[in-house]
Gaussian input, Z-matrix of N, CA and C with variables (Angstrom, degrees):
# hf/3-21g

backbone

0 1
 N
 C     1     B1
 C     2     B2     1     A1
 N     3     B3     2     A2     1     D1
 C     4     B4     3     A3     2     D2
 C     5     B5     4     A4     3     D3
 N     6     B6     5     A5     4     D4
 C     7     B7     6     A6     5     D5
 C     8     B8     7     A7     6     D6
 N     9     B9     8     A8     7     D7
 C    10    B10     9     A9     8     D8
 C    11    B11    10    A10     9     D9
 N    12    B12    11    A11    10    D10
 C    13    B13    12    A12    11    D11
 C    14    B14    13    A13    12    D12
 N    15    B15    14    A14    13    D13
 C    16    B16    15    A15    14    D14
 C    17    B17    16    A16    15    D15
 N    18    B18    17    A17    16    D16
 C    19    B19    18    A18    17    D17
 C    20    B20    19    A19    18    D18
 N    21    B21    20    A20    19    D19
 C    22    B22    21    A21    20    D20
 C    23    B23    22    A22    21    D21
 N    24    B24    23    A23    22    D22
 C    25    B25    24    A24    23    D23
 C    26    B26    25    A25    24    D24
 N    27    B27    26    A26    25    D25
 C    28    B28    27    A27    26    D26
 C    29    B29    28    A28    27    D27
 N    30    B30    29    A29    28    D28
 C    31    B31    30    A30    29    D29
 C    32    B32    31    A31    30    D30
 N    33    B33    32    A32    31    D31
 C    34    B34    33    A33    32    D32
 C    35    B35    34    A34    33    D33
 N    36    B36    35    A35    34    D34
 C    37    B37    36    A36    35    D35
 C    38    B38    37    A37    36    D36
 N    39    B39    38    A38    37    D37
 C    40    B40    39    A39    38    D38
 C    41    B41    40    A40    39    D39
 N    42    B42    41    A41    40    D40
 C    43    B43    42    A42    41    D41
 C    44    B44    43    A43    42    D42
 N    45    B45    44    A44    43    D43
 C    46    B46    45    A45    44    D44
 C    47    B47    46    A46    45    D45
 N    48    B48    47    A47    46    D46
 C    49    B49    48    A48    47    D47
 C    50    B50    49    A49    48    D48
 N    51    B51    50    A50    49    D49
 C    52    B52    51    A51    50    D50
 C    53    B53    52    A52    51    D51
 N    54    B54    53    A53    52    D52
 C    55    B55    54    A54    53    D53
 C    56    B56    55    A55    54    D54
 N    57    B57    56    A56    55    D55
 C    58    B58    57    A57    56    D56
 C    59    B59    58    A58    57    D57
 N    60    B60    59    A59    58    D58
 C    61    B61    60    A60    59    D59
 C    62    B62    61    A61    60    D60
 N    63    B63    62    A62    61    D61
 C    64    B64    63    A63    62    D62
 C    65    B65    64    A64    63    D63
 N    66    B66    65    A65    64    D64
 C    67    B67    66    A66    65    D65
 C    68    B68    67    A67    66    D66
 N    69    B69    68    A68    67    D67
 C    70    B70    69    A69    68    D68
 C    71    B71    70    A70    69    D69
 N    72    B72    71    A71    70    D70
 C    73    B73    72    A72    71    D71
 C    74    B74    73    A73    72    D72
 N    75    B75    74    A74    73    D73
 C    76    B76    75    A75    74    D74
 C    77    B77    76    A76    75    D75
 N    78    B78    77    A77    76    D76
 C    79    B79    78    A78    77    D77
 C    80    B80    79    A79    78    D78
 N    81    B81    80    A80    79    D79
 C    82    B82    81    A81    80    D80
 C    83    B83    82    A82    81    D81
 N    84    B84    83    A83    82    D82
 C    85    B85    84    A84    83    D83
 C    86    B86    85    A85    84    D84
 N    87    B87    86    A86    85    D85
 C    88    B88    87    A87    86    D86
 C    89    B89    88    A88    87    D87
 N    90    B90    89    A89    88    D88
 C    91    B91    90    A90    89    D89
 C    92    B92    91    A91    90    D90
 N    93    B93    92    A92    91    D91
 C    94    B94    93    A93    92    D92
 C    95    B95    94    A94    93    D93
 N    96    B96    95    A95    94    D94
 C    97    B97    96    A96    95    D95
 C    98    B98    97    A97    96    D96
 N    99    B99    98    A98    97    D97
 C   100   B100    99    A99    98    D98
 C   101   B101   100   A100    99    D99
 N   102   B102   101   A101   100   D100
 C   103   B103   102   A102   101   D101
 C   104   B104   103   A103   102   D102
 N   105   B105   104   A104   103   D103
 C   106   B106   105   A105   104   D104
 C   107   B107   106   A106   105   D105
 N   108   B108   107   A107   106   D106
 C   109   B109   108   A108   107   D107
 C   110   B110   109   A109   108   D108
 N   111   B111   110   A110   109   D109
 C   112   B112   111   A111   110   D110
 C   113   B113   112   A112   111   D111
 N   114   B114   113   A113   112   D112
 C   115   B115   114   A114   113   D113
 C   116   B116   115   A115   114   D114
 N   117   B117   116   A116   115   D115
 C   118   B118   117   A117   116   D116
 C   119   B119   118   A118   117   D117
 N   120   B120   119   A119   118   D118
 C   121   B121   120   A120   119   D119
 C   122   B122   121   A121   120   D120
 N   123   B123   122   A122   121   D121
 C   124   B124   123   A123   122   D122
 C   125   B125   124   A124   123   D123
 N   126   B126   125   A125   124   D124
 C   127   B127   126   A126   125   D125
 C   128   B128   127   A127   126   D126
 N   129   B129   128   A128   127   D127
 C   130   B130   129   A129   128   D128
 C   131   B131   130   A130   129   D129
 N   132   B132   131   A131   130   D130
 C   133   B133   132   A132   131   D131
 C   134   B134   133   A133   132   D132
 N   135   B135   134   A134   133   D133
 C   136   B136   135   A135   134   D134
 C   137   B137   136   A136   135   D135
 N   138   B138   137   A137   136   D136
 C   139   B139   138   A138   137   D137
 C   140   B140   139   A139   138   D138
 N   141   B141   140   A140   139   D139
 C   142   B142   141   A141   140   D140
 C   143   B143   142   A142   141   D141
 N   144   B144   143   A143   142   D142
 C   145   B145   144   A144   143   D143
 C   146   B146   145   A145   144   D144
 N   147   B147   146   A146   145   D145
 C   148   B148   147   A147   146   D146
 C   149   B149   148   A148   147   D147
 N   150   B150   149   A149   148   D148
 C   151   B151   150   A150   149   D149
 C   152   B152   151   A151   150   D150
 N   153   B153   152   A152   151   D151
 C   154   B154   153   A153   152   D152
 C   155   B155   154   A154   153   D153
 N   156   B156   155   A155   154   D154
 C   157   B157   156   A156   155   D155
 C   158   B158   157   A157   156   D156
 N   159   B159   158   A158   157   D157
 C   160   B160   159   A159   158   D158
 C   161   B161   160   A160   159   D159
 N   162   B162   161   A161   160   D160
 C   163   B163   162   A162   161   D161
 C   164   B164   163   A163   162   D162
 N   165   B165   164   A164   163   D163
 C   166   B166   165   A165   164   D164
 C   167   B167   166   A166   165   D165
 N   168   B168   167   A167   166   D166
 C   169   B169   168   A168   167   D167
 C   170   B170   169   A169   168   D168
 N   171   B171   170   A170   169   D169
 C   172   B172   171   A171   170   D170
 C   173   B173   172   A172   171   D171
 N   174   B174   173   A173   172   D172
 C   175   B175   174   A174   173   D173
 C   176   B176   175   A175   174   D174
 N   177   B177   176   A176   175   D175
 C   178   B178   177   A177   176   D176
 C   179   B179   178   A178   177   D177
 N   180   B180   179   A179   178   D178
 C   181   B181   180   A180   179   D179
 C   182   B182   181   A181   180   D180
 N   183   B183   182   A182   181   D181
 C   184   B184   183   A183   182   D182
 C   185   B185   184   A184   183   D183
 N   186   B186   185   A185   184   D184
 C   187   B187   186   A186   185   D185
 C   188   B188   187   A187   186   D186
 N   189   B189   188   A188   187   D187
 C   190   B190   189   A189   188   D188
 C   191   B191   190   A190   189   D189
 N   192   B192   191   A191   190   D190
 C   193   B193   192   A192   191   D191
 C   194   B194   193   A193   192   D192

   B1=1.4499
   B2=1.5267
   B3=1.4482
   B4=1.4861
   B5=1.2372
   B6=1.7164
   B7=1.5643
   B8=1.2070
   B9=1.6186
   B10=1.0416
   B11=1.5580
   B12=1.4235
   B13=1.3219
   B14=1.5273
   B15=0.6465
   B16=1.7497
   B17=1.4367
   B18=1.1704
   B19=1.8549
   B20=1.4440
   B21=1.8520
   B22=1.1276
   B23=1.6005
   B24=1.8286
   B25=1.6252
   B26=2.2171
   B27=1.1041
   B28=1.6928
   B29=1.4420
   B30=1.4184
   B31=1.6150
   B32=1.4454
   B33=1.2799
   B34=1.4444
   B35=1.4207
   B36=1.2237
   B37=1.3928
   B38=2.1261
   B39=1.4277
   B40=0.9479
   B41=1.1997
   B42=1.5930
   B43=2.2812
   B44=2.1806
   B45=0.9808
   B46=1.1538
   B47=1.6581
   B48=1.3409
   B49=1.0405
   B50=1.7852
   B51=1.5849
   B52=1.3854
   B53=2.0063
   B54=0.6942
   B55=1.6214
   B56=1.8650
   B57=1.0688
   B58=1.3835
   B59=1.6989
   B60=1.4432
   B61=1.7071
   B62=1.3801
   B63=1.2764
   B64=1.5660
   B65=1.5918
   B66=1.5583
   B67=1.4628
   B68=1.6950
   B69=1.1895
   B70=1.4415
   B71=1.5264
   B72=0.7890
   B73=1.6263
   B74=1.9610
   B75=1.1818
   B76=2.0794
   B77=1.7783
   B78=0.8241
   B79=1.6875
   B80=1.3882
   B81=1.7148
   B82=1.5601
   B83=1.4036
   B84=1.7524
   B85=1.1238
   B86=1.6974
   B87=1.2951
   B88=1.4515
   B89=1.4885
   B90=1.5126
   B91=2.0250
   B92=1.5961
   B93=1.5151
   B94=1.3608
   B95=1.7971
   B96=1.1105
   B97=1.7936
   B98=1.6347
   B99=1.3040
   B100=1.8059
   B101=1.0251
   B102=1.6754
   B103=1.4437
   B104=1.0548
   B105=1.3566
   B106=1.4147
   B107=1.6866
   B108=0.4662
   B109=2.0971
   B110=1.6421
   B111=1.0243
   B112=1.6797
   B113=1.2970
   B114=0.9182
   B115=1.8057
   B116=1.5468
   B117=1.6980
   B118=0.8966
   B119=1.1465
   B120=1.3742
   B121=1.6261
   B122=0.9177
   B123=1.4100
   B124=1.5065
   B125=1.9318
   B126=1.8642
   B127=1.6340
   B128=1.3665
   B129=1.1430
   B130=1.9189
   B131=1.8775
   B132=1.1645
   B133=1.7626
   B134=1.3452
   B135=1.1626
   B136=1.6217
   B137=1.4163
   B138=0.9319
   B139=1.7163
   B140=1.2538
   B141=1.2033
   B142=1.3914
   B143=1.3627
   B144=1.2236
   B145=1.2960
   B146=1.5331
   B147=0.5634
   B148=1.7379
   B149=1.6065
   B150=1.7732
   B151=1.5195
   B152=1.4690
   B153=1.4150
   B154=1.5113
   B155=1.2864
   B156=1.2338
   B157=1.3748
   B158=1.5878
   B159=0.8915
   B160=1.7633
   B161=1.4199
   B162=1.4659
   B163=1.4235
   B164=1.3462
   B165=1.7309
   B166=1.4705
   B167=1.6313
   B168=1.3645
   B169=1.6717
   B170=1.8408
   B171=1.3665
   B172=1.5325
   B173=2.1197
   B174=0.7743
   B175=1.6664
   B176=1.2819
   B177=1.2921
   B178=1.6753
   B179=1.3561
   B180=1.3789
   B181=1.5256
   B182=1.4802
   B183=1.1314
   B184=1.0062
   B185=1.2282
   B186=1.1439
   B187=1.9162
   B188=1.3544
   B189=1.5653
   B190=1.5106
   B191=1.7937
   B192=1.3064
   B193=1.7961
   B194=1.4746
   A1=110.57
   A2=116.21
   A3=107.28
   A4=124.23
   A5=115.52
   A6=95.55
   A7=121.87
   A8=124.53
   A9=135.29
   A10=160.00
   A11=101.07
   A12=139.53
   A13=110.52
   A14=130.29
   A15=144.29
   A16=92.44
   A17=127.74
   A18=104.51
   A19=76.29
   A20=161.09
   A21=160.06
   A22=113.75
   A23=95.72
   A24=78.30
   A25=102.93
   A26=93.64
   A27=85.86
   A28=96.69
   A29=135.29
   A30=144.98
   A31=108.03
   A32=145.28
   A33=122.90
   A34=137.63
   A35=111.84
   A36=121.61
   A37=111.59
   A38=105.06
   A39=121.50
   A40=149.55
   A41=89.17
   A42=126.88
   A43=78.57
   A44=118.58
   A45=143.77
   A46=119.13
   A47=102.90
   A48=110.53
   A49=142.50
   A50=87.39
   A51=109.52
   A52=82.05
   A53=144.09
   A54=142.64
   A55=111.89
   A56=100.48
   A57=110.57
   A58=103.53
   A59=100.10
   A60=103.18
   A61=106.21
   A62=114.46
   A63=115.64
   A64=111.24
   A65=104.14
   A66=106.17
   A67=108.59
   A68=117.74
   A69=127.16
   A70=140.61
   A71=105.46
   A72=134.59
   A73=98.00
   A74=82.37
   A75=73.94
   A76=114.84
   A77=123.68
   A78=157.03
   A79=92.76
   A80=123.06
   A81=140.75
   A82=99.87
   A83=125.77
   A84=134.82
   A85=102.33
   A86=128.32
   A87=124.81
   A88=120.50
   A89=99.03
   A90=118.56
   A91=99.98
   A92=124.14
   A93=125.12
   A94=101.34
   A95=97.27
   A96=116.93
   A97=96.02
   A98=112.85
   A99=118.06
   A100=87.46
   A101=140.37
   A102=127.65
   A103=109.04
   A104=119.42
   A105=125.76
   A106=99.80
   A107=146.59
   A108=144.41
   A109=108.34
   A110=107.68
   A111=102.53
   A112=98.88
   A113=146.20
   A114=146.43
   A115=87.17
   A116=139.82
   A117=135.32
   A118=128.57
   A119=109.90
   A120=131.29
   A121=120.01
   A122=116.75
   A123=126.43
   A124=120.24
   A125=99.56
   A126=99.15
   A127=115.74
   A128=115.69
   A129=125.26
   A130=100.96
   A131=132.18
   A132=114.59
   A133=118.13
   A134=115.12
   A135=106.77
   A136=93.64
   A137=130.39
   A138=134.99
   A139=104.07
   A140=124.21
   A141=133.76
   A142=125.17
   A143=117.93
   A144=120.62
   A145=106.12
   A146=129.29
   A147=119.05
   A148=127.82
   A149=91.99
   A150=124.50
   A151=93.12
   A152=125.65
   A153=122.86
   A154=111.51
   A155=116.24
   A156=104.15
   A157=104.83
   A158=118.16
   A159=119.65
   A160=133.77
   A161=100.73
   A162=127.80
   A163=118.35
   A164=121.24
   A165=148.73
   A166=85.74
   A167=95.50
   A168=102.32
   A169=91.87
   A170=102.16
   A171=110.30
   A172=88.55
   A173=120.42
   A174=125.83
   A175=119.96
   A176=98.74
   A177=113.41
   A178=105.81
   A179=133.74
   A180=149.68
   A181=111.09
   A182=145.42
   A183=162.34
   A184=162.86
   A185=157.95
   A186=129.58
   A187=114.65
   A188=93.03
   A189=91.42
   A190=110.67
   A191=102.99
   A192=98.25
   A193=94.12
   D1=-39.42
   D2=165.35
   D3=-51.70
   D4=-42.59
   D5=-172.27
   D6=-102.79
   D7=23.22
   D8=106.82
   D9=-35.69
   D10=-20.19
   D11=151.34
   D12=-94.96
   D13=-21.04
   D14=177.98
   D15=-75.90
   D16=-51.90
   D17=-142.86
   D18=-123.64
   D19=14.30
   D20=114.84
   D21=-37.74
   D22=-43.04
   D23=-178.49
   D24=-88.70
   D25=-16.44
   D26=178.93
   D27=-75.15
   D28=-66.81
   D29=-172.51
   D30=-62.98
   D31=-2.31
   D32=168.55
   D33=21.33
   D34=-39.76
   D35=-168.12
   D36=-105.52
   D37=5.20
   D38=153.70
   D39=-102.13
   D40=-19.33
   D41=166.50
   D42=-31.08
   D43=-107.68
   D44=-157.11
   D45=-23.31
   D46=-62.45
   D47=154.38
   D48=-13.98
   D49=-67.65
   D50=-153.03
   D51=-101.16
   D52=-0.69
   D53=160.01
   D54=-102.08
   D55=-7.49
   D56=-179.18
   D57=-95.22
   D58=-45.14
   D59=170.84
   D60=-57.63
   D61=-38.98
   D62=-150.67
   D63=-86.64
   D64=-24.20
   D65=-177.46
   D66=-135.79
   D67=8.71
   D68=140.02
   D69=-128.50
   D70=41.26
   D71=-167.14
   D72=-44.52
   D73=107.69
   D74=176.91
   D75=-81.21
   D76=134.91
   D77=-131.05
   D78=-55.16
   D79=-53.39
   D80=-177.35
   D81=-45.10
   D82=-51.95
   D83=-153.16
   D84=-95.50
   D85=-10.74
   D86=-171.92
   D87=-41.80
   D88=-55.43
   D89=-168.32
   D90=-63.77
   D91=-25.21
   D92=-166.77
   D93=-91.45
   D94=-51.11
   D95=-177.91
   D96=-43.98
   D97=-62.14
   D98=-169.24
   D99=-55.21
   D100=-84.37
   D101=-150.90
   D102=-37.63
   D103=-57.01
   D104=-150.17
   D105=-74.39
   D106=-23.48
   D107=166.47
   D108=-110.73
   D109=33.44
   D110=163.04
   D111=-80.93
   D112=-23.58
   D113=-167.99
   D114=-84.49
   D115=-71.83
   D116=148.47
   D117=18.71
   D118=-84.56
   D119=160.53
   D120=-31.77
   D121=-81.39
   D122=167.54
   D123=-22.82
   D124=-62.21
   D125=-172.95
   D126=-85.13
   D127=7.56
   D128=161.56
   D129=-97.55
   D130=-67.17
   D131=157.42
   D132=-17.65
   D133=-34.13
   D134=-163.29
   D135=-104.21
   D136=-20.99
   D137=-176.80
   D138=-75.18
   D139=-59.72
   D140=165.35
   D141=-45.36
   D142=-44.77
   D143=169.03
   D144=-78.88
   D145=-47.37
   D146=167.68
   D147=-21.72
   D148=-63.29
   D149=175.66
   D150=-48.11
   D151=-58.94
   D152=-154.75
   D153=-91.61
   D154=-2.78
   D155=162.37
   D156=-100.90
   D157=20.92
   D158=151.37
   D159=-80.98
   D160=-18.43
   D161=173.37
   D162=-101.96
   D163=165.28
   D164=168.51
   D165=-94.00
   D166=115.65
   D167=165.69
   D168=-118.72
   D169=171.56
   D170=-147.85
   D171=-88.54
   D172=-163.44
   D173=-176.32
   D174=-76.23
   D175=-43.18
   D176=-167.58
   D177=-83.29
   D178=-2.63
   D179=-157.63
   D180=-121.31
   D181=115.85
   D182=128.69
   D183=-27.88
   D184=63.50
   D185=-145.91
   D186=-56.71
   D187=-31.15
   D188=-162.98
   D189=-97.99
   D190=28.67
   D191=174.88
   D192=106.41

């Protein structure tokens, strides 16, 4: 996530873009978009789950769903 923040704050003009693919993906481009950030997927899941197993989450709550 830093060097993602690393080359956002050097690249600016790609911030938009590449969050626009990621969270508005137009319909033609979907099947290509998933492949292409399944790795993505994967190393933010694992980041996340990391984070939360650093914490007391309440009973009814889970990491895993």
């Amino acid at each position: 996530m830093q060097i993602r923040a690393q080359f956002f704050e050097e690249h600016t003009e790609f911030r938009g873009l590449f969050f626009n693919a990621l969270l508005r993906t137009p319909s033609h481009l979907q099947h290509e978009v998933n492949n292409l950030k399944k790795e993505l997927d994967t190393i933010n899941l694992s980041f996340l789950k990391n984070q939360l197993s650093k914490i007391t989450l309440k009973d009814s709550i889970s990491v895993d769903g």
